[in-house]
C-alpha positions as CSV (number, residue, x, y, z in Angstrom):
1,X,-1.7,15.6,-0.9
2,X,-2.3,14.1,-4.4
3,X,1.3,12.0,-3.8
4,X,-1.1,10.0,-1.6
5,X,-3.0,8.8,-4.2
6,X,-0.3,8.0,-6.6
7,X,-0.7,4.2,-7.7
8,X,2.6,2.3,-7.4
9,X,4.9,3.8,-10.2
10,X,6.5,1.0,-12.3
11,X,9.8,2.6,-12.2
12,X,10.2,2.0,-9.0
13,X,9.5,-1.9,-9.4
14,X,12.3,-1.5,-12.0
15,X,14.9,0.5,-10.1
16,X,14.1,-2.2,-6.9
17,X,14.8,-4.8,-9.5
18,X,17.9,-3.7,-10.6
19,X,19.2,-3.5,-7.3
20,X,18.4,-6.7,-6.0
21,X,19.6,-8.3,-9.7
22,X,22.7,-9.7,-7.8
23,X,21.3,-11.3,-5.5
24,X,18.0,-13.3,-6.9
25,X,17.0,-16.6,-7.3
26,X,20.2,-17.1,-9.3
27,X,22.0,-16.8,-6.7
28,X,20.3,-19.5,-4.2
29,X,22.0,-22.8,-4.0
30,X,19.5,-25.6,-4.9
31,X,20.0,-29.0,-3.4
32,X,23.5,-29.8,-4.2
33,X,26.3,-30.4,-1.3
34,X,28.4,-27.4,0.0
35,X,28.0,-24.2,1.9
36,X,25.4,-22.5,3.4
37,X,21.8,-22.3,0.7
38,X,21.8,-18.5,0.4
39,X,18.0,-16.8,0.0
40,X,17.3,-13.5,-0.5
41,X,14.0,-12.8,1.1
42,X,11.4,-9.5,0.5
43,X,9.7,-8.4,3.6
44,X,6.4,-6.1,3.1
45,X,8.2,-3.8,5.9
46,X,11.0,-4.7,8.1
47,X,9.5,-3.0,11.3
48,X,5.7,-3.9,11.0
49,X,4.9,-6.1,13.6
50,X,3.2,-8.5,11.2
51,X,6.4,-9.4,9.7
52,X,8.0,-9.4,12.8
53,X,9.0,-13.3,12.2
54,X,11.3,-12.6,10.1
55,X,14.1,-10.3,11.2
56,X,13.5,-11.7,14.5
57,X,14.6,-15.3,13.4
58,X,17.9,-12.8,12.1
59,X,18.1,-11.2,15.7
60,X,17.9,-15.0,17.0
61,X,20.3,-16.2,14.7
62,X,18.2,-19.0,13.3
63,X,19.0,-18.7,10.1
64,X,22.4,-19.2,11.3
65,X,21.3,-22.2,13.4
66,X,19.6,-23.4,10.2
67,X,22.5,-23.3,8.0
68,X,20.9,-20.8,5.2
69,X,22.5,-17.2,4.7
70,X,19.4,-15.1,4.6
71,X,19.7,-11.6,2.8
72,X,16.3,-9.3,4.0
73,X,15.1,-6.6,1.6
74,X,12.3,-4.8,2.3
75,X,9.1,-3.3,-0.2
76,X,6.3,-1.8,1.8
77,X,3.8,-3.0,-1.0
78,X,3.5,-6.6,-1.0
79,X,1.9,-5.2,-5.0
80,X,5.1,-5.1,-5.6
81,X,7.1,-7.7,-3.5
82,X,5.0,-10.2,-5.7
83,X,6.2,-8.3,-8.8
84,X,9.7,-8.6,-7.8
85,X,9.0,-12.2,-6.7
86,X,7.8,-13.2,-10.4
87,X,10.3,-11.8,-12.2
88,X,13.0,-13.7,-10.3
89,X,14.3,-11.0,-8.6
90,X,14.2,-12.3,-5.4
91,X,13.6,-16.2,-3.6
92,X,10.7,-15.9,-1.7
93,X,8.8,-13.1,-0.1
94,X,7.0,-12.4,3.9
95,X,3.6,-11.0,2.9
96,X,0.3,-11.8,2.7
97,X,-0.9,-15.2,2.3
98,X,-3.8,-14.1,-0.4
99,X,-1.3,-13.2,-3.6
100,X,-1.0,-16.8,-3.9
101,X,-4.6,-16.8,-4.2
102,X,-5.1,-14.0,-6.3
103,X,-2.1,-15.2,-8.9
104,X,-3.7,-18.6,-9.8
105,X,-6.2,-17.3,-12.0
106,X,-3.1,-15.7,-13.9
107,X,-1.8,-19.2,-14.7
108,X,0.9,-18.6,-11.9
109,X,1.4,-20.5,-9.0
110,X,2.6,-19.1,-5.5
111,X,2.8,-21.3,-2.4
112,X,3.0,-20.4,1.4
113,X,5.4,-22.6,2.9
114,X,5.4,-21.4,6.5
115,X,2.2,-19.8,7.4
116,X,3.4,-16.7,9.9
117,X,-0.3,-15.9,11.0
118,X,-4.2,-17.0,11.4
119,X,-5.8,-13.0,11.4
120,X,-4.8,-10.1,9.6
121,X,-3.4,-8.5,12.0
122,X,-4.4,-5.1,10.3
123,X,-6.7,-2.6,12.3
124,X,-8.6,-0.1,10.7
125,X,-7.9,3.4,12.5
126,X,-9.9,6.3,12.7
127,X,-8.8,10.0,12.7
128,X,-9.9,11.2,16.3
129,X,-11.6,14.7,14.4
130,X,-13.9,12.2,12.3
131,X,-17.6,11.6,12.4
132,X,-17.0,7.7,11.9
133,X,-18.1,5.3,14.4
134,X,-18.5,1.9,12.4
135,X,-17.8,1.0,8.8
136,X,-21.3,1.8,8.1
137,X,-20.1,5.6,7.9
138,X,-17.4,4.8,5.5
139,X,-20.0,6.6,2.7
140,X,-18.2,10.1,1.7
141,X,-14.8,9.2,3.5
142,X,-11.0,9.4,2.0
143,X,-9.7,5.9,3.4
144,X,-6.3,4.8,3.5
145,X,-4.6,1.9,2.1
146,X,-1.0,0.5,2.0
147,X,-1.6,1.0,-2.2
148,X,-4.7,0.2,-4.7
149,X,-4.5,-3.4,-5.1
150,X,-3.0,-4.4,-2.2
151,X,-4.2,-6.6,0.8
152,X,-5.2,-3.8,2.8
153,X,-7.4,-2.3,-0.2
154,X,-9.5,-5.7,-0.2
155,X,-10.1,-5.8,3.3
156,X,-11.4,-2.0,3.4
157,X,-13.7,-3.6,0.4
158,X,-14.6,-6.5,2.4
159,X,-15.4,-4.2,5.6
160,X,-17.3,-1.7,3.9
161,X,-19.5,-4.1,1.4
162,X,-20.4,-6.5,4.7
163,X,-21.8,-2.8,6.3
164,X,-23.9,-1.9,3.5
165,X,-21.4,0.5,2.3
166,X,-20.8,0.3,-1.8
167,X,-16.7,0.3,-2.8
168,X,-17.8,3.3,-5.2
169,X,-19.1,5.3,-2.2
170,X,-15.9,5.9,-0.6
171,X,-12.6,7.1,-2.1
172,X,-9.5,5.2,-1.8
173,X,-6.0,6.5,-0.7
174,X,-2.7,5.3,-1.3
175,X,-0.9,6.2,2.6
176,X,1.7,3.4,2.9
177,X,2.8,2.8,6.4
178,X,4.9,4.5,9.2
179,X,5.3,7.7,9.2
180,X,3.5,8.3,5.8
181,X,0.4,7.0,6.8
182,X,0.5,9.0,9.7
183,X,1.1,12.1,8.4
184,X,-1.7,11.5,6.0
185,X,-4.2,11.0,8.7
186,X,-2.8,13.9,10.9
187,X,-2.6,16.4,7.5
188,X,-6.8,15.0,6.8
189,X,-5.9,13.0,3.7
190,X,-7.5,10.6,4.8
191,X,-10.7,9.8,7.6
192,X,-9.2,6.5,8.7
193,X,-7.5,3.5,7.1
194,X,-6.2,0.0,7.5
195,X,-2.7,-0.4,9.0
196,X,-0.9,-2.4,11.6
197,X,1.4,-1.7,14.8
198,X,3.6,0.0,15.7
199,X,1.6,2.7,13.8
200,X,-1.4,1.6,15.5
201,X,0.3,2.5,19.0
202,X,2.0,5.5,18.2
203,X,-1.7,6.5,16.6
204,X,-3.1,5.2,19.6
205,X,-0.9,7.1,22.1
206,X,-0.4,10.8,20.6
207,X,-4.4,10.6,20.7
208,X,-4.6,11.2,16.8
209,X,-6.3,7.9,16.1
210,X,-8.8,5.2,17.5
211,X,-9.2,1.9,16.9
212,X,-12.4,0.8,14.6
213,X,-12.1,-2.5,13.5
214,X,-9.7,-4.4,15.4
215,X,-8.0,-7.9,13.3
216,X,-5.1,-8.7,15.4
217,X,-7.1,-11.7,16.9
218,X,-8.7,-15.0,15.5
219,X,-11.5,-13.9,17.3
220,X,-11.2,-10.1,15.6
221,X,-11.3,-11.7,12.3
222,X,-13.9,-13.8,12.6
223,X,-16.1,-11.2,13.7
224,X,-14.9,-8.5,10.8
225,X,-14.7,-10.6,8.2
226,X,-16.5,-14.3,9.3
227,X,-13.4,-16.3,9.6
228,X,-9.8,-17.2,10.2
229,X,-8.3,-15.2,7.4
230,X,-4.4,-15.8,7.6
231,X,-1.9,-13.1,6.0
232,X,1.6,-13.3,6.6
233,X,3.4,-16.0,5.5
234,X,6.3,-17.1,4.0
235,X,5.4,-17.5,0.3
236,X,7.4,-18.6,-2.7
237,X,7.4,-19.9,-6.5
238,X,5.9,-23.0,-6.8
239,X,8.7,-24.1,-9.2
240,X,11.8,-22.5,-6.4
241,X,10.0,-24.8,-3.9
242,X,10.3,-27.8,-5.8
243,X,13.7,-27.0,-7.3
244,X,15.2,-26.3,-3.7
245,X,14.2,-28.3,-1.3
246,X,16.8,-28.1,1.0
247,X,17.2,-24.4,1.6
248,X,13.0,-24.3,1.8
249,X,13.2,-26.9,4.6
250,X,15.9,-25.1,6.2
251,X,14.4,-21.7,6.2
252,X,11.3,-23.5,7.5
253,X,12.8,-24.8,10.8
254,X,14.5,-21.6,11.2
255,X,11.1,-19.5,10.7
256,X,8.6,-22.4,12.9
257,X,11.9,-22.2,15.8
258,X,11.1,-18.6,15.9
259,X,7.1,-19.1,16.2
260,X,7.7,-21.5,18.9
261,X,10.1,-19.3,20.9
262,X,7.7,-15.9,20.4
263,X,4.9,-18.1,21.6
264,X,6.7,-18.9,24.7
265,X,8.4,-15.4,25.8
266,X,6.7,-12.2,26.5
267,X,6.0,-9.3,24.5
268,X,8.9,-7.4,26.6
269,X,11.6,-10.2,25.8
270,X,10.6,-10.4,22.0
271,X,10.7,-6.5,22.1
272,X,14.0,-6.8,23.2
273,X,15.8,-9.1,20.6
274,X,14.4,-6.9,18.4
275,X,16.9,-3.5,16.4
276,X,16.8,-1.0,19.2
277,X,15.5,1.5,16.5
278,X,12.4,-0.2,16.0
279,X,11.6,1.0,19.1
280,X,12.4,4.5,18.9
281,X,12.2,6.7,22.3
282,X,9.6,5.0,23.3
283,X,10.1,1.4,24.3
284,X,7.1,0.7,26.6
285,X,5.0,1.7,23.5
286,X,6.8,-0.7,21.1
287,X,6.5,-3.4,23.8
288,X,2.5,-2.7,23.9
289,X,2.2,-2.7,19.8
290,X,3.9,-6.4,20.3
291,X,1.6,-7.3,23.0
292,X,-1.3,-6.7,21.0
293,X,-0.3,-8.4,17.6
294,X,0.8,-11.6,18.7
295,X,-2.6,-13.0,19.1
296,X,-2.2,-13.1,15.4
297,X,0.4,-15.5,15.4
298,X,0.7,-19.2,14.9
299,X,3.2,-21.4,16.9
300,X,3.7,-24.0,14.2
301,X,3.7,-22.4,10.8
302,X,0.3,-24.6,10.2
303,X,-1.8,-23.2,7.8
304,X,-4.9,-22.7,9.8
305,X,-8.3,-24.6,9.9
306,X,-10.6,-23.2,7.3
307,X,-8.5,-20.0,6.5
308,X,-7.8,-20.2,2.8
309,X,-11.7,-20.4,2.5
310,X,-12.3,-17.1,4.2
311,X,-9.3,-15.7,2.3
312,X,-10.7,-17.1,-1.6
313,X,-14.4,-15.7,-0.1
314,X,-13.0,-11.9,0.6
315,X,-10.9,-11.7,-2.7
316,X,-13.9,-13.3,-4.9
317,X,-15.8,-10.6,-4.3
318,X,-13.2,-7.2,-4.3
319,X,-9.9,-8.7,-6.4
320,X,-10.3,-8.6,-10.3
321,X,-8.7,-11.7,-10.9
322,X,-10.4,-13.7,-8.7
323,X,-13.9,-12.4,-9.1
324,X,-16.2,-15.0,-11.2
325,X,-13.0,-16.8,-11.5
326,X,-13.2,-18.4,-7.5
327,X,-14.3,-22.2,-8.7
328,X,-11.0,-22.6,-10.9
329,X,-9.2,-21.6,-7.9
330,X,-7.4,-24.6,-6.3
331,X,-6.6,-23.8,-2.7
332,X,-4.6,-27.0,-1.4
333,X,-2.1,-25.4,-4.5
334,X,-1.9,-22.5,-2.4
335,X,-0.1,-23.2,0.7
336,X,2.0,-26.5,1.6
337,X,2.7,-28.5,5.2
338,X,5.1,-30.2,4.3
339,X,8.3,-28.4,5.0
340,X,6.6,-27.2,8.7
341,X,5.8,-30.4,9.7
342,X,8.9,-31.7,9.1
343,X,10.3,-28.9,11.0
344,X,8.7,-29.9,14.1
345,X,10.2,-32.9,14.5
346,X,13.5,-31.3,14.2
């Protein structure tokens, strides 16, 4: 299974960016009159629940509505998304809130401008063969992570260190999502790992996994890791946002129309706007891995009370470029209001 451990190959960064080359930041219209803005957007996984904001707002035809053609591409690493995000290759990118963070050290500067989420919505699963009750047991284990570096790896870190477990004492594998991460846990790759629905359910359901440490809630991450701790987001270049306005603003109503309407239908009825293939066979199960992730959820895009701290705290402790570096970190740099607010007065 050493494939699982494989770090994110650069070529495949290159060949991602020389397929979405066409259709970059190049090609968004800024704020001049005319057509429809068009944006291309990276998703960190079309079917992850987490995400779910934005090819529902597709399925909903707010983007429509909102007068912005919206092209989704999707990169299971959000590593990578902020790679491809960088280099121009794309407008903005539905990931986690904390690479805005994590970037400023760098001398970057990423911005959320619709703020998807107030927990991580991640869940750290066990294998149902392992010995592993708490994190406290992580010593010894093989624990999965979308890939090194990623959001996922720093909140293993985060759970581990806060239950007297040291980051060298465990090993770290790279098992994606889906279907990858599950067969890793089935084949013993790994003892557990962090990962979100509709892997959780299907986990869940065949009786091959058990929930550990549940985030989906406000109330989950506060007790996991001391805090609202928001992740996905809409995030783009600092410079894109301030260069066009128009098409920001109008993917913001779209996205905060779409966290309004999930926060007032059911889990059944957002299940069912949904691609039928998200589902699969099993359509109940789907329904149950949307049920228990929209906790997570805001229903205004607002960045939430106190989050960014939590978010700086975990990452200057387990992320590189922000350890030792956290008091030159500028958090009100890292997220904007501005385009949500106005959206709710739309």
């Amino acid at each position: 299974m050493k494939h699982f451990r494989t770090l994110t190959a650069a070529a495949a960064v290159a060949a991602l960016a020389t397929g979405l080359s066409a259709c970059g930041s190049d090609s968004s219209s800024g704020d001049s009159s005319g057509s429809a803005d068009k944006v291309t957007l990276m998703v960190g996984g079309l079917d992850k629940v987490i995400y779910m904001p934005a090819k529902l707002t597709e399925q909903l035809g707010f983007f429509k509505d909102a007068g912005v053609d919206v092209s989704l591409k999707e990169e299971p690493s959000g590593a990578d998304a902020e790679t491809l995000l960088l280099a121009h290759q794309v407008d903005g990118v539905v990931g986690f809130y904390d690479h805005t963070v994590a970037i400023q050290t760098q001398g970057k500067c990423l911005e959320s401008v619709v703020q998807f989420s107030k927990a991580p919505g991640e869940v750290e699963v066990v294998s149902a063969k392992s010995s592993i009750t708490s994190p406290a047991d992580f010593a010894g284990k093989h624990l999965g992570v979308t890939s090194p570096g990623s959001s996922t790896d720093f909140l293993t870190q985060a759970l581990a260190v806060k239950n007297g477990v040291k980051t060298s004492a465990y090993t770290t594998v790279k098992a994606g999502a889906g279907d990858t991460f599950i067969a890793a846990l089935k084949q013993g790759a790994i003892d557990a790992g962090m990962t979100t629905d509709p892997t959780v359910a299907r986990l869940v359901d065949s009786g091959q996994g058990k929930v550990l440490v549940d985030m989906r809630t406000e109330e989950g991450s506060k007790a996991a890791l001391g805090g609202a701790y928001p992740s996905s987001s809409l995030y783009m270049d600092c410079n894109y946002v301030a260069g066009h306005k128009r098409a920001v603003q109008k993917l913001a109503n779209a996205f905060v129309k779409t966290l309004s309407w999930m926060s007032s239908h059911s889990a059944a009825e957002i299940a069912a706007k949904m691609p039928a293939d998200y589902a699969g066979s099993d359509k109940k199960l789907y329904e149950l891995a949307v049920k228990s992730t929209l906790p997570m959820f805001t229903d205004d895009g607002v960045m939430p009370e106190g989050g960014p701290e939590t978010v700086l705290k975990v990452l200057a402790g387990f992320n590189p470029n922000v350890k030792g570096k956290e008091d030159k970190v500028d958090l009100a740099k890292t997220y904007t209001t501005e385009f949500v607010k106005a959206a709710s007065t739309n």
